[in-house]
N, C-alpha and C positions, 0 to 999 in steps of 0.2 A: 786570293782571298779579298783582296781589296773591292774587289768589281761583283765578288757573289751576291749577289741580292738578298740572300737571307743572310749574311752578314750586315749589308746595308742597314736590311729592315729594322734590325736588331739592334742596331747604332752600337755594332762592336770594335767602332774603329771612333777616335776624337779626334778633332781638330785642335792643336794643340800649337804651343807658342812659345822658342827657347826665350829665358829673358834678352836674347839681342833682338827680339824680332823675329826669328828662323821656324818657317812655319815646317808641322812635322805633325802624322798621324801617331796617335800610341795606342792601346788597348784602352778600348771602352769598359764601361762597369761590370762585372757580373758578381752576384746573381742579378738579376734583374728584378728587383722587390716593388711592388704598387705603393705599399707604404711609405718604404723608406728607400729613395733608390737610388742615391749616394750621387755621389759626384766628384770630377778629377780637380782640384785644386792649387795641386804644384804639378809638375813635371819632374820631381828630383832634382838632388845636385847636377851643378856641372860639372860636365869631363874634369876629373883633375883636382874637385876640390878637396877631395879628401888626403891626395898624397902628401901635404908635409906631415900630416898629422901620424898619418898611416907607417911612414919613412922613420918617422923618428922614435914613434912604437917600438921597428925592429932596429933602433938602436944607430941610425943614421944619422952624422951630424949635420947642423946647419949648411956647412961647407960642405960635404959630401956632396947632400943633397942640389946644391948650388951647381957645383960640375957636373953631376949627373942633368940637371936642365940644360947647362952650358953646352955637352956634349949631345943632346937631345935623343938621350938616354930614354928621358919623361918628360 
């Protein structure tokens, strides 16, 4: 898909940038609108950044969760 040319033409692939610098293609816009035809502005979180929050939801403590890094669990 990367190389099809009517992907290309489409520009359904962006050139994209983790915040350390880590260059990386992600899906391009669709639909594809004249008017209004959007644009990618973050890339999402990073890997990872949701687990304390997500850990502790299901009831996970501090410490738990610390030895589960510790053991590289997560």
């Amino acid at each position: 898909m990367f190389q099809d040319p009517q992907f290309l033409a489409r520009e359904m692939f962006l050139n994209a940038h983790l915040p350390d610098g880590t260059p990386f293609k992600m899906p391009g816009i669709v639909p594809k609108l004249s008017d209004t035809p959007g644009s990618a502005d973050w890339v999402g979180p990073e890997l990872g950044a949701h687990t304390n929050t997500i850990l502790k939801e299901l009831g996970y403590t501090q410490e738990t969760i610390e030895e589960l890094r510790k053991e590289k669990v997560i």
